[in-house]
Backbone as a printed PyTorch tensor [residue, N CA C, xyz], in Angstrom:
tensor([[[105.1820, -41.3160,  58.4140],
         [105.6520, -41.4590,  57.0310],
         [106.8440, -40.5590,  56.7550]],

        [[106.9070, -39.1550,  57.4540],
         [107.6680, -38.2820,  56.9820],
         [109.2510, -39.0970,  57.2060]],

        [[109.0610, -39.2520,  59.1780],
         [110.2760, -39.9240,  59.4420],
         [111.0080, -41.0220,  58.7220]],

        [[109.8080, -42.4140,  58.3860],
         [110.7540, -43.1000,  57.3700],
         [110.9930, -42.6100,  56.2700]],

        [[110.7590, -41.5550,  55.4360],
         [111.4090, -40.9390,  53.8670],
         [112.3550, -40.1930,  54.8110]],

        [[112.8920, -39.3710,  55.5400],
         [114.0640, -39.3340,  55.9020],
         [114.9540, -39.9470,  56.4380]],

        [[114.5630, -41.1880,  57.2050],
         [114.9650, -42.4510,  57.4870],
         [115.7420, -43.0350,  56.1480]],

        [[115.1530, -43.0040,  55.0140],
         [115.3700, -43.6960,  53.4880],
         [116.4880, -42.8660,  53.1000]],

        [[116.1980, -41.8270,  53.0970],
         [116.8960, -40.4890,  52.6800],
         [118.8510, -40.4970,  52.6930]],

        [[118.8650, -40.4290,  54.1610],
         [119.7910, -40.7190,  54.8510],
         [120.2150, -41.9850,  54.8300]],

        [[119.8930, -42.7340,  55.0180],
         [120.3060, -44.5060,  54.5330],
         [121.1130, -44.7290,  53.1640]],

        [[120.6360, -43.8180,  51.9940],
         [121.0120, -43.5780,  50.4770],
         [121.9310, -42.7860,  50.3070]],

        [[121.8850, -41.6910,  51.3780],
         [123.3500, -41.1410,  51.3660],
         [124.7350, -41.3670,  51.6180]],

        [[124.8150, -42.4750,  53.1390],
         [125.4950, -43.1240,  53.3400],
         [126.0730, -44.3280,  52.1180]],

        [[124.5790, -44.6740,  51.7930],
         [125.4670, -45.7340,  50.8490],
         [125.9040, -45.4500,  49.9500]],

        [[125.5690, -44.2100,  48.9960],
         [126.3610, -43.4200,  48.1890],
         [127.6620, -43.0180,  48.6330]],

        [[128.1000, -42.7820,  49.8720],
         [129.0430, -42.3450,  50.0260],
         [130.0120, -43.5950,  50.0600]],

        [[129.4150, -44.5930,  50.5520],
         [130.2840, -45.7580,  50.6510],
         [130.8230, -46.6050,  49.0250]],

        [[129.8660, -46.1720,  48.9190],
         [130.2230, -46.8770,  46.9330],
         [131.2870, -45.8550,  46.1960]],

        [[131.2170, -44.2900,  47.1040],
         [132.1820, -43.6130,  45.9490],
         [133.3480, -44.5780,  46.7560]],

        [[133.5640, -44.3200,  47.7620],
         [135.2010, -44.5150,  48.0880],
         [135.5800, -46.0430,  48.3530]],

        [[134.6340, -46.7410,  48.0260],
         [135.1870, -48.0210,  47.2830],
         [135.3950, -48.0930,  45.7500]],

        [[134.8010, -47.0370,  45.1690],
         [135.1170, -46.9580,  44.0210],
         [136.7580, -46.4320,  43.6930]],

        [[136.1360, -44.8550,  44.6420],
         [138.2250, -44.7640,  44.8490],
         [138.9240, -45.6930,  44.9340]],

        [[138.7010, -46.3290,  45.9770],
         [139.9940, -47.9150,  46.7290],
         [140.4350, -48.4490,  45.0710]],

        [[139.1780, -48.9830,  44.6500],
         [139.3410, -49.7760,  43.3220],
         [140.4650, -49.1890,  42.5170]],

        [[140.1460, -47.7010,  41.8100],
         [140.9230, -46.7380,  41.0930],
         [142.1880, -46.9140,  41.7060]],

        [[142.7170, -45.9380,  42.2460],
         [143.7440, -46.0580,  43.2030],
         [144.7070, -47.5540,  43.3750]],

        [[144.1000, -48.3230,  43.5120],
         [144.5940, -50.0600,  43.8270],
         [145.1380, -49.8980,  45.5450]],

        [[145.1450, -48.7700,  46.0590],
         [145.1860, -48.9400,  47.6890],
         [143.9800, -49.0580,  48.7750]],

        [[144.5930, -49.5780,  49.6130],
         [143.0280, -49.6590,  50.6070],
         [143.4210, -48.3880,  51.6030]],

        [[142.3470, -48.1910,  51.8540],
         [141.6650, -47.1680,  53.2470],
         [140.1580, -47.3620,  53.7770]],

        [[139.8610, -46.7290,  54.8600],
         [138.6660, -47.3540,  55.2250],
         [138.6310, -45.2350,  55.7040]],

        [[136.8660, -46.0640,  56.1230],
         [136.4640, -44.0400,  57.1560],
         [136.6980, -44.2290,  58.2210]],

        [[136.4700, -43.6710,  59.1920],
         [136.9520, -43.3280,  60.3560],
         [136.7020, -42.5560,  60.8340]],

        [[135.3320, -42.2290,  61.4230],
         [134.9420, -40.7570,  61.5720],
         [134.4920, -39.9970,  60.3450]],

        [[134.2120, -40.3350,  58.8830],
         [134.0220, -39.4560,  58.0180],
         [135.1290, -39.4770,  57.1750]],

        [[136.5200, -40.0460,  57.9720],
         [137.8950, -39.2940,  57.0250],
         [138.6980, -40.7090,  57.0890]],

        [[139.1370, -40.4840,  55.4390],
         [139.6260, -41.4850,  55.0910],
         [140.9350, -41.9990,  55.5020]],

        [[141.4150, -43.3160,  55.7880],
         [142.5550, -44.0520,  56.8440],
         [142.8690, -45.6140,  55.8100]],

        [[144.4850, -45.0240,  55.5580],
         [145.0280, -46.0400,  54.9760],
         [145.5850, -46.6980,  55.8690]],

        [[145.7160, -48.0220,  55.1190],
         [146.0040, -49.0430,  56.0860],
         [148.0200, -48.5800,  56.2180]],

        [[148.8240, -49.2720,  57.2900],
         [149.7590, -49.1280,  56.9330],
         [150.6140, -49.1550,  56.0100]],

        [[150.8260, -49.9060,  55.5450],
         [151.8670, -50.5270,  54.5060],
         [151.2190, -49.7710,  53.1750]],

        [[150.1050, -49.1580,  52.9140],
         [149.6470, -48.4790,  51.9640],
         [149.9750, -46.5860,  52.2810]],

        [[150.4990, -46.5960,  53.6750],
         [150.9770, -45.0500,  53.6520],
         [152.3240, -45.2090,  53.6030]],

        [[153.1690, -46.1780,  53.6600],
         [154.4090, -46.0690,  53.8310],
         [154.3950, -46.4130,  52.2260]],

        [[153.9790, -47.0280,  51.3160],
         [153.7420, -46.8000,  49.8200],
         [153.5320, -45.5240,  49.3290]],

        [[152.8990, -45.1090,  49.9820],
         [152.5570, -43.2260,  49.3400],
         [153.3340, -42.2650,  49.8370]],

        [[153.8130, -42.4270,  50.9820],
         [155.0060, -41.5860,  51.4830],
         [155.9060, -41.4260,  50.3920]],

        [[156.3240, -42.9760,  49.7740],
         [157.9460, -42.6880,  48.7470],
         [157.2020, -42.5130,  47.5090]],

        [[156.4470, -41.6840,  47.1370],
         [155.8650, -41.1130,  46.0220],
         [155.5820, -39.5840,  46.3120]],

        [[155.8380, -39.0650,  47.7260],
         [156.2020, -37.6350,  47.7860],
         [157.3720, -36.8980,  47.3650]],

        [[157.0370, -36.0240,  46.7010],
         [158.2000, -35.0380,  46.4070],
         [158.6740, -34.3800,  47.4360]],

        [[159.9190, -34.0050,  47.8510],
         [160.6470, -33.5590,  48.9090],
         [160.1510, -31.6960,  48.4930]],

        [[159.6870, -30.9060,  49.7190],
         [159.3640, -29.9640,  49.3900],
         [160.5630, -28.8570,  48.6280]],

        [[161.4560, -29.2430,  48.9880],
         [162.7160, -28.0580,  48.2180],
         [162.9790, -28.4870,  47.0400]],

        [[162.7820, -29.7600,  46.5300],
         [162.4360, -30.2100,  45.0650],
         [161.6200, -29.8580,  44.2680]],

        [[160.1910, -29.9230,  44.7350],
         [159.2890, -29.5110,  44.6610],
         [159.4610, -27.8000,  44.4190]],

        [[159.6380, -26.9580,  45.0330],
         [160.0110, -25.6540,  45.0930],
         [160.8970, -25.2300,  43.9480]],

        [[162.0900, -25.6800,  44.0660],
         [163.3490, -24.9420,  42.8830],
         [163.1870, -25.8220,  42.0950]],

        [[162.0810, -27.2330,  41.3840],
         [161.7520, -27.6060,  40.1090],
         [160.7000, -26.9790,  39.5600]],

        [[160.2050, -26.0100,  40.2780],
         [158.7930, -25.2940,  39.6370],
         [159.8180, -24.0220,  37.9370]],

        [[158.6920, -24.1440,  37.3600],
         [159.4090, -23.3510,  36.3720],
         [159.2710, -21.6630,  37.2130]],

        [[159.6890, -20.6960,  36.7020],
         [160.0690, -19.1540,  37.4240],
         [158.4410, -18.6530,  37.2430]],

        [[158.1110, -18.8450,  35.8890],
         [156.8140, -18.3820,  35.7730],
         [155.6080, -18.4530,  36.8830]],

        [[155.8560, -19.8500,  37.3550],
         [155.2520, -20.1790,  38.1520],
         [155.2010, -19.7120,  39.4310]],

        [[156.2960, -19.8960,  39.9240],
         [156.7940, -19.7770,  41.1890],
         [156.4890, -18.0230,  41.2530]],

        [[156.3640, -17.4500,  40.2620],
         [155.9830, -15.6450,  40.3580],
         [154.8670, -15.3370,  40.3560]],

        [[153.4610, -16.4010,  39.5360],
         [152.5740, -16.3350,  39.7190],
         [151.6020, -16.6880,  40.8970]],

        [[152.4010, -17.4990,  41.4580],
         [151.6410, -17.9910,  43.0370],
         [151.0730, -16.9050,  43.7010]],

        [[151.6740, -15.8710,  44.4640],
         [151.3280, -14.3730,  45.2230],
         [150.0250, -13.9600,  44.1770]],

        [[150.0330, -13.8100,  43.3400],
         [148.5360, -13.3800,  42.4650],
         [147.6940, -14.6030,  42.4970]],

        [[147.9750, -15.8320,  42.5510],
         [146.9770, -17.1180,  43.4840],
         [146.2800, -16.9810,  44.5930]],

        [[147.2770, -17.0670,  45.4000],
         [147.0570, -17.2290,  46.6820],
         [146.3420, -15.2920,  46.7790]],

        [[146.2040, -14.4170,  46.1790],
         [145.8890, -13.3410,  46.6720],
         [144.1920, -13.4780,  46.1310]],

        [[143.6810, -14.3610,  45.8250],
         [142.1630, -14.5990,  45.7570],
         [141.7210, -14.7740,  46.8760]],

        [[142.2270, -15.4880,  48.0220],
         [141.7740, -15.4010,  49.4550],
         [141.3370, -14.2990,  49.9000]],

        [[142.0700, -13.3930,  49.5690],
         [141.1460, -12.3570,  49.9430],
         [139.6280, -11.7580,  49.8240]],

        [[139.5340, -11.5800,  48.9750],
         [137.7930, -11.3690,  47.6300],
         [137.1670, -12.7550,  48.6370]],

        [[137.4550, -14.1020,  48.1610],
         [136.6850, -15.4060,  48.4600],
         [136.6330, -15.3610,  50.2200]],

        [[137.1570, -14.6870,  51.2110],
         [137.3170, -14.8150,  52.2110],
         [136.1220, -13.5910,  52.6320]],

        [[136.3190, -12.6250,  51.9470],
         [134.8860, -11.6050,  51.7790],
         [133.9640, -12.1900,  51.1330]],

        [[133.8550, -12.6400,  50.2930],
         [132.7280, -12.6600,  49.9660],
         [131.9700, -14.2570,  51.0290]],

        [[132.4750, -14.7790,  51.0830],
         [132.2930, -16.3270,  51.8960],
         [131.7240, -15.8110,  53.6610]],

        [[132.2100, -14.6780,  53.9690],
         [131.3870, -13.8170,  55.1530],
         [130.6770, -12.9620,  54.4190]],

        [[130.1120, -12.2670,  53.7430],
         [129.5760, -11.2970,  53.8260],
         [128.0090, -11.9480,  53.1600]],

        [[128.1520, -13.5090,  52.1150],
         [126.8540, -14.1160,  52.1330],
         [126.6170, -14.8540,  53.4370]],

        [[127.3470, -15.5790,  53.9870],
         [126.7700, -16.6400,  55.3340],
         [126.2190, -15.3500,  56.1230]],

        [[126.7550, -13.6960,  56.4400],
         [126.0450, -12.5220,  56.9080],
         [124.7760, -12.4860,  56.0170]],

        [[124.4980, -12.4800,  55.1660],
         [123.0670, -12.5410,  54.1520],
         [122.0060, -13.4320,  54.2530]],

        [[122.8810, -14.0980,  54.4620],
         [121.7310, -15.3300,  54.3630],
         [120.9420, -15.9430,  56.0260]],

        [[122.2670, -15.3390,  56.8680],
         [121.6450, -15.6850,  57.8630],
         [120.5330, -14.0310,  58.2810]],

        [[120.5390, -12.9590,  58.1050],
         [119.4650, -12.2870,  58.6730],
         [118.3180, -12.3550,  57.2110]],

        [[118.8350, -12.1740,  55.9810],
         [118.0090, -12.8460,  55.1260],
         [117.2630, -13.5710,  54.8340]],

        [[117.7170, -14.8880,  54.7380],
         [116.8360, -16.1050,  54.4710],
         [115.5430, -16.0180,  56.1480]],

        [[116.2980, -15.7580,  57.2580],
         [115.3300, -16.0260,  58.3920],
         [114.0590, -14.9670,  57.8880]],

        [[114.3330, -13.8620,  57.6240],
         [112.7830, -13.0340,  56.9170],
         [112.0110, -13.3440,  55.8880]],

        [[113.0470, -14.2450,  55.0200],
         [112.7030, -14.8650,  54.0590],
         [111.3580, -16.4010,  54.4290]],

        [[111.8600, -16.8200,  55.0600],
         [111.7070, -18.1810,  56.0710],
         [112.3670, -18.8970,  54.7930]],

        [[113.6960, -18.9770,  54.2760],
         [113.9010, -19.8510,  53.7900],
         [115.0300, -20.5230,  54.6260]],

        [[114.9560, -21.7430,  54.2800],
         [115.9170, -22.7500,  54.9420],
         [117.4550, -22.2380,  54.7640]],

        [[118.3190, -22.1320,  56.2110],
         [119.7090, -21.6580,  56.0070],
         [120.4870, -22.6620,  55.2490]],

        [[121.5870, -22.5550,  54.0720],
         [122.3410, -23.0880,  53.1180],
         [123.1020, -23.5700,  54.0060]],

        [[123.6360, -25.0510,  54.5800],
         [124.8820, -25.3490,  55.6600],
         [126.2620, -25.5770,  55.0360]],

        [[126.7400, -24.7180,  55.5010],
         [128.0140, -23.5590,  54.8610],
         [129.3730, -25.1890,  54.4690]],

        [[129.0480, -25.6140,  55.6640],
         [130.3670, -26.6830,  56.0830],
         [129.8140, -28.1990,  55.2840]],

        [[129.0640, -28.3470,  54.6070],
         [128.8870, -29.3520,  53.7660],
         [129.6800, -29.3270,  52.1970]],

        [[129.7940, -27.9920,  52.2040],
         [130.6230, -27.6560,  50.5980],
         [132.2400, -27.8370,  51.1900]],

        [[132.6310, -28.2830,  52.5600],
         [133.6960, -27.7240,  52.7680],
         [134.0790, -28.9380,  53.1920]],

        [[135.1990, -29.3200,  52.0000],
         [135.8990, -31.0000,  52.3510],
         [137.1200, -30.7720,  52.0280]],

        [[137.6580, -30.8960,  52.6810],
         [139.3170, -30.7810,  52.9430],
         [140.4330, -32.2070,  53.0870]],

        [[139.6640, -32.9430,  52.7680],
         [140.2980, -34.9820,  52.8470],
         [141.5160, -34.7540,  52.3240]],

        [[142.1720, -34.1940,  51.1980],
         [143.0400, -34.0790,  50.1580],
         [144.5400, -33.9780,  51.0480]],

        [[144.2210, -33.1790,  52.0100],
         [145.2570, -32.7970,  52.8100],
         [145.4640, -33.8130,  53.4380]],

        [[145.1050, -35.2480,  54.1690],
         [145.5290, -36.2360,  54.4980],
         [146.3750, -36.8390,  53.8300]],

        [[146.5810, -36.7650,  52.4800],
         [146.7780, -37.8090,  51.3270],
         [148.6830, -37.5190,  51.5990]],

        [[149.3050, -38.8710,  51.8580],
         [150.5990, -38.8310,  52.5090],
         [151.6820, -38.9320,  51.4320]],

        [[151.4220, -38.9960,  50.1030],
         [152.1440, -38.7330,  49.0590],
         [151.9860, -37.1500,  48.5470]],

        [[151.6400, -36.7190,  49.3810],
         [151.4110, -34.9880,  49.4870],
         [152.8080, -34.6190,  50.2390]],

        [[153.4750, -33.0610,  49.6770],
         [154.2980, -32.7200,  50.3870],
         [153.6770, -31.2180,  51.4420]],

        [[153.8730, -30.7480,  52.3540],
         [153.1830, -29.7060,  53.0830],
         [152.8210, -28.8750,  51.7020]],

        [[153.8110, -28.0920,  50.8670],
         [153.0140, -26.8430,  50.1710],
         [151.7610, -27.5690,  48.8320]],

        [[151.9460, -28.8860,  48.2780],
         [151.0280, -29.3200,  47.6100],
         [149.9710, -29.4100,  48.7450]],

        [[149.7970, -30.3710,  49.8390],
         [148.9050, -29.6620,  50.9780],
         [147.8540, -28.6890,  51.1680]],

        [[148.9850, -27.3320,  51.1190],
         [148.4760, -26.3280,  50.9670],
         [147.4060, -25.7720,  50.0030]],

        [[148.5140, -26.0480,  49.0450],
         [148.0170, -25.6800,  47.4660],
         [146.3740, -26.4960,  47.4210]],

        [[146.1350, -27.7570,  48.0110],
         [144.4620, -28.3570,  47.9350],
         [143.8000, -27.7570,  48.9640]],

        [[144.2460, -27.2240,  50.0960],
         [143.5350, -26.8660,  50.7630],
         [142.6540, -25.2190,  50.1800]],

        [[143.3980, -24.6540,  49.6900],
         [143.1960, -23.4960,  49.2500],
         [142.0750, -23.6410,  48.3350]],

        [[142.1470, -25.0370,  47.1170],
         [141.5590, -25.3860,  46.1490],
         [140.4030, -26.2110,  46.6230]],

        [[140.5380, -26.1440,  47.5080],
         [138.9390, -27.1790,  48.3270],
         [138.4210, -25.8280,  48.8600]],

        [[138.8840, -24.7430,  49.8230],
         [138.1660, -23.1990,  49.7080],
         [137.6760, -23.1440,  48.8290]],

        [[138.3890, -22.7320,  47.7860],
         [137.8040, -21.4490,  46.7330],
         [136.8170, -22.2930,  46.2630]],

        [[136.5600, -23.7060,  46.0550],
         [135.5060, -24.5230,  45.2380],
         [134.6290, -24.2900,  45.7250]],

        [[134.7780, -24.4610,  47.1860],
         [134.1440, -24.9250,  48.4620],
         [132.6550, -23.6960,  48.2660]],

        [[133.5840, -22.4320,  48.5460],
         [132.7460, -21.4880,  48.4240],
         [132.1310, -21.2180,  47.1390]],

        [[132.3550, -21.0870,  46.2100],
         [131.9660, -20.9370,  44.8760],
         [130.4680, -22.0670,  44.8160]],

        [[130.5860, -23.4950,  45.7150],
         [129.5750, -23.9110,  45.7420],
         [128.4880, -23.7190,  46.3170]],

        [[128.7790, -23.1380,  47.7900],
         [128.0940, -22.6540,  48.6860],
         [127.3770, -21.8170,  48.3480]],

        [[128.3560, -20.5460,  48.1350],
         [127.1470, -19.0250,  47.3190],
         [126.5910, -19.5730,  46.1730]],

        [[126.7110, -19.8430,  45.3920],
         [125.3110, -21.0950,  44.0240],
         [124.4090, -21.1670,  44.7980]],

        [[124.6300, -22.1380,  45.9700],
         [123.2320, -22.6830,  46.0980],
         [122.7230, -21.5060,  46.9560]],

        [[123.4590, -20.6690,  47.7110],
         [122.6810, -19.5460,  48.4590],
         [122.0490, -18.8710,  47.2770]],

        [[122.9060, -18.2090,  46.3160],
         [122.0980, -17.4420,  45.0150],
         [120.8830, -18.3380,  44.2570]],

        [[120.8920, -19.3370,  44.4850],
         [119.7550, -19.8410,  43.7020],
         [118.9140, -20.2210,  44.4730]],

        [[118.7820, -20.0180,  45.6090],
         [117.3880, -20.2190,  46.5880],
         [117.1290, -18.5690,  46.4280]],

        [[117.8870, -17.6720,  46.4620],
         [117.4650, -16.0080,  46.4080],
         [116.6460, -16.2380,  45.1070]],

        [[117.2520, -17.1780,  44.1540],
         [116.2350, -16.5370,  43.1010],
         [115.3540, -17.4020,  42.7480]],

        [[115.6460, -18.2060,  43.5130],
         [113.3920, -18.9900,  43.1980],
         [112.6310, -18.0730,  44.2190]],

        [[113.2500, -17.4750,  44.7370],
         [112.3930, -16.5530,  45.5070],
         [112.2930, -15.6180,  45.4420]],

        [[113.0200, -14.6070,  44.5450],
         [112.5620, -13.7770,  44.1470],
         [112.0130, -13.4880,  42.7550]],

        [[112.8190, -14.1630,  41.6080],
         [112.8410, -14.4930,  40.2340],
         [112.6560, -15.2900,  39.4700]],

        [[111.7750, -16.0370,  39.9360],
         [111.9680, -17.8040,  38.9190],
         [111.3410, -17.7900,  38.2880]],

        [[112.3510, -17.1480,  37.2110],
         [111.8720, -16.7530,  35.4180],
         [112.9370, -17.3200,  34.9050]],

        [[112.7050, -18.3230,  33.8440],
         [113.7350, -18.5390,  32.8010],
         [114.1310, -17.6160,  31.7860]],

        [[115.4790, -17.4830,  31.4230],
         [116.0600, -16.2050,  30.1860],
         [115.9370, -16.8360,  28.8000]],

        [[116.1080, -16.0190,  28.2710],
         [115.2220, -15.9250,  26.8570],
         [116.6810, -17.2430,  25.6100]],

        [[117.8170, -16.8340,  26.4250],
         [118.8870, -18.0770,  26.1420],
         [119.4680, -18.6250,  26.6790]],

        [[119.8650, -19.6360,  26.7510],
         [119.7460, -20.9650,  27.3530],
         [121.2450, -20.3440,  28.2070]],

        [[121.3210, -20.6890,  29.2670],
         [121.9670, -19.9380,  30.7950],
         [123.1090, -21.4710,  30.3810]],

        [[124.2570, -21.4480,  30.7460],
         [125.4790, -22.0210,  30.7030],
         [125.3080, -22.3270,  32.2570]],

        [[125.4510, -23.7090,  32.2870],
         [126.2860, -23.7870,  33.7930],
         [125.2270, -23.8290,  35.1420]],

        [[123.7220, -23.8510,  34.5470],
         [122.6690, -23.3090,  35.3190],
         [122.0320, -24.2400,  36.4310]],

        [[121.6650, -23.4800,  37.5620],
         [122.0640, -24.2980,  38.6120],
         [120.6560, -25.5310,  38.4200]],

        [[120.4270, -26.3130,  39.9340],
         [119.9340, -27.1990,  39.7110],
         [118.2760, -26.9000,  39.8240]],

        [[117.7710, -25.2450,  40.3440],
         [116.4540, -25.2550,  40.3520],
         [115.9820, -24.7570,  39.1210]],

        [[117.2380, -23.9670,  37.8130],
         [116.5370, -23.3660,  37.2890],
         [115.3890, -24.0150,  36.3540]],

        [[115.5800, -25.4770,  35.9440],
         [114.4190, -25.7150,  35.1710],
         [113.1530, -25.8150,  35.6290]],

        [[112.9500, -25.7070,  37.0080],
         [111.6920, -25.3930,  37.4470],
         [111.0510, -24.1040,  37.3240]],

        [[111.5750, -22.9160,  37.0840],
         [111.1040, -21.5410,  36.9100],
         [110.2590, -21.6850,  35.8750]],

        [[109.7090, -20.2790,  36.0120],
         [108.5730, -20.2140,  34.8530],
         [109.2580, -20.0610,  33.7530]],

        [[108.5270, -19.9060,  32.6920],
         [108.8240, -19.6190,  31.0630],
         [109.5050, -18.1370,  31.1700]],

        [[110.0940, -17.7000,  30.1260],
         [110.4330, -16.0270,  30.0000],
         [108.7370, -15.9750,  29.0190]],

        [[108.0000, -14.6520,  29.8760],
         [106.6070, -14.6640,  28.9220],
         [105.8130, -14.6130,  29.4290]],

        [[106.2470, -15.8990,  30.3890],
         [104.6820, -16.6800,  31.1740],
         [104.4200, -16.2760,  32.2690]],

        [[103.5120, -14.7640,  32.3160],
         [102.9720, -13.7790,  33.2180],
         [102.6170, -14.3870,  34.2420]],

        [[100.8320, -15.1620,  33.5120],
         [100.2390, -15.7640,  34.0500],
         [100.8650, -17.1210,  35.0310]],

        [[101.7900, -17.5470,  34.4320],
         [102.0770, -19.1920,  35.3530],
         [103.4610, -18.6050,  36.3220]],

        [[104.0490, -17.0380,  35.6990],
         [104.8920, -16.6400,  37.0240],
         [103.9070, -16.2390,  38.3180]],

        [[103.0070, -15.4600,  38.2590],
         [102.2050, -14.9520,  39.1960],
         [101.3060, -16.1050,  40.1000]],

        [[100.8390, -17.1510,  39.2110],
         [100.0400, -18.3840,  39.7080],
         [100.9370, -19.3470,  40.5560]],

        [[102.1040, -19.3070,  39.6750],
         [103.1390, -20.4180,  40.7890],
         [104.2370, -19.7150,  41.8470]],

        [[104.6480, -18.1960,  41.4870],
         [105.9250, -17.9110,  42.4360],
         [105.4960, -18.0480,  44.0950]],

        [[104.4800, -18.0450,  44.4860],
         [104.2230, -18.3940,  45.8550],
         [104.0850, -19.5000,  46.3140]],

        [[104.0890, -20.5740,  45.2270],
         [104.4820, -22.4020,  45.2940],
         [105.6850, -22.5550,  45.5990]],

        [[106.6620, -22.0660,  44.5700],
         [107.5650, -22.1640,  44.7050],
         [108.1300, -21.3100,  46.1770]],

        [[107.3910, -20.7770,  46.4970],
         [108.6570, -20.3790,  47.9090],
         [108.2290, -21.0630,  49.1310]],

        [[107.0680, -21.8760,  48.7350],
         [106.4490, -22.2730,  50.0330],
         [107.2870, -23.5800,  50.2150]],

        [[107.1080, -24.4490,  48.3090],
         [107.8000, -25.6890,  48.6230],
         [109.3600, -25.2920,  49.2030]],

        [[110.0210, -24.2420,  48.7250],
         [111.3590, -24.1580,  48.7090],
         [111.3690, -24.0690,  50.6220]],

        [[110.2900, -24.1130,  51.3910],
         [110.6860, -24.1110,  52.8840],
         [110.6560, -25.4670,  53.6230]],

        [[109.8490, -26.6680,  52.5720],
         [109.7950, -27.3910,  53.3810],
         [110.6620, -28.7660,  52.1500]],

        [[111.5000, -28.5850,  51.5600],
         [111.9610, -29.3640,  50.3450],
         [113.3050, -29.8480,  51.6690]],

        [[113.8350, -30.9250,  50.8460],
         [114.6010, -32.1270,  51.3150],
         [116.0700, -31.3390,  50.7930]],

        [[117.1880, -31.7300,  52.1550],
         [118.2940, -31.4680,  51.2330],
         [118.7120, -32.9090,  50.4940]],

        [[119.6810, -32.8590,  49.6300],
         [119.8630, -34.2380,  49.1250],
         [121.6050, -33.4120,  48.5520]],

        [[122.7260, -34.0990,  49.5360],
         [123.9040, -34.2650,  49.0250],
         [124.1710, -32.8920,  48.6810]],

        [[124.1490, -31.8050,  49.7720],
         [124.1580, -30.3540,  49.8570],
         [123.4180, -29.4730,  49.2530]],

        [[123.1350, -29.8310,  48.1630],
         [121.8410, -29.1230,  47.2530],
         [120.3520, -29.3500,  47.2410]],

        [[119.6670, -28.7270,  48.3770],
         [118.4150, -28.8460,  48.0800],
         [117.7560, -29.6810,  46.8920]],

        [[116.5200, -29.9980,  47.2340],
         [116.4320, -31.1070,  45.9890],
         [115.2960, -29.4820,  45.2240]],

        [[115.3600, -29.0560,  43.6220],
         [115.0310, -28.1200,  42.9470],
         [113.3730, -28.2830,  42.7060]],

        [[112.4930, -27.4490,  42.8100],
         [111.3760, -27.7800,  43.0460],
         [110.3090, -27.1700,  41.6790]],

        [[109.4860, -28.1620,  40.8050],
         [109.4170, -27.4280,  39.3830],
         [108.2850, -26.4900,  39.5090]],

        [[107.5130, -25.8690,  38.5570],
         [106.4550, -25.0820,  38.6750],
         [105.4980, -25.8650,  37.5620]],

        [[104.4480, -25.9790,  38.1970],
         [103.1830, -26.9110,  37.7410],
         [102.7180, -26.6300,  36.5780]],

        [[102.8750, -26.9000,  35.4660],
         [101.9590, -26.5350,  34.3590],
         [100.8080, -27.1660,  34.5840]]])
């Protein structure tokens, strides 16, 4: 039984994936197909997107000054996100293994397609690649921080959390002594054997 629900699992992902980027094709009005995972326009649809690139020295001395001064304080976030993006995948891997929780797979948050796109000039390129990082990671540590805290904390706050990830509505009540103490060892047991679904663990509730 287990095998066919991951059998199912995987079958639904694929076809999700296939419906977004026919959905793209649609949007767009160009065709491409996958190819390994990565998307491939047909000819006559890259030689269409080619003459919709900006020439990079155009591109460059049409930027307003402001801009073009603020980039170096951009691009200097790589740094921090380049630490911090090692120093959790270091956490989580001697961590989570004491933990026995399931390792977060780092390279699923990390899609970089954008940079194919041939109405791109090299530094716009750039400029997505950087912006598929910093997302990239920002998604990654979430879901690492929120498996730390169904496992260590899964208590809801007393006001309503902005932005809150996808396990928190399973935590206990703020209050609820009794149903934190009765369920936090549910919750870490399910959290070892739970399904991923589309990089994010699927969030696991606490039983009233």
């Amino acid at each position: 039984m287990s095998n066919r629900v991951d059998a199912l699992i995987d079958h639904i992902r694929s076809l999700e994936h296939e419906l977004e980027v026919e959905f793209s094709k649609q949007r767009s009005g160009f065709r491409f197909g996958l190819e390994h995972g990565r998307a491939r326009f047909e000819e006559e649809a890259v030689r269409r997107l080619t003459e919709r690139r900006t020439r990079l020295l155009k591109y460059v001395f049409g930027s307003p000054l402001l801009v073009a001064v603020t980039a170096p304080v951009i691009y200097s976030l790589l740094i921090p996100f380049l630490l911090v993006d090692l120093w959790v995948s270091i956490y989580q891997a001697i961590c989570f293994r004491v933990y026995r929780i399931p390792q977060v797979p780092r390279g699923r948050y990390m899609n970089f397609d954008r940079t194919g796109l041939p109405y791109l000039n090299a530094l716009e390129k750039l400029n997505c690649a950087f912006c598929s990082y910093v997302n990239g990671v920002i998604a990654y540590v979430r879901e690492v921080a929120s498996r730390t805290e169904q496992y260590w904390c899964p208590i809801k706050h007393t006001r309503r959390v902005v932005g809150s990830h996808a396990r928190y509505d399973g935590f206990a009540d703020f209050g609820d002594g009794e149903g934190y103490r009765r369920h936090l060892e549910d919750l870490r047991v399910a959290m070892r054997t739970e399904k991923d679904v589309d990089g994010d663990a699927r969030p696991t509730a606490v039983k009233q």
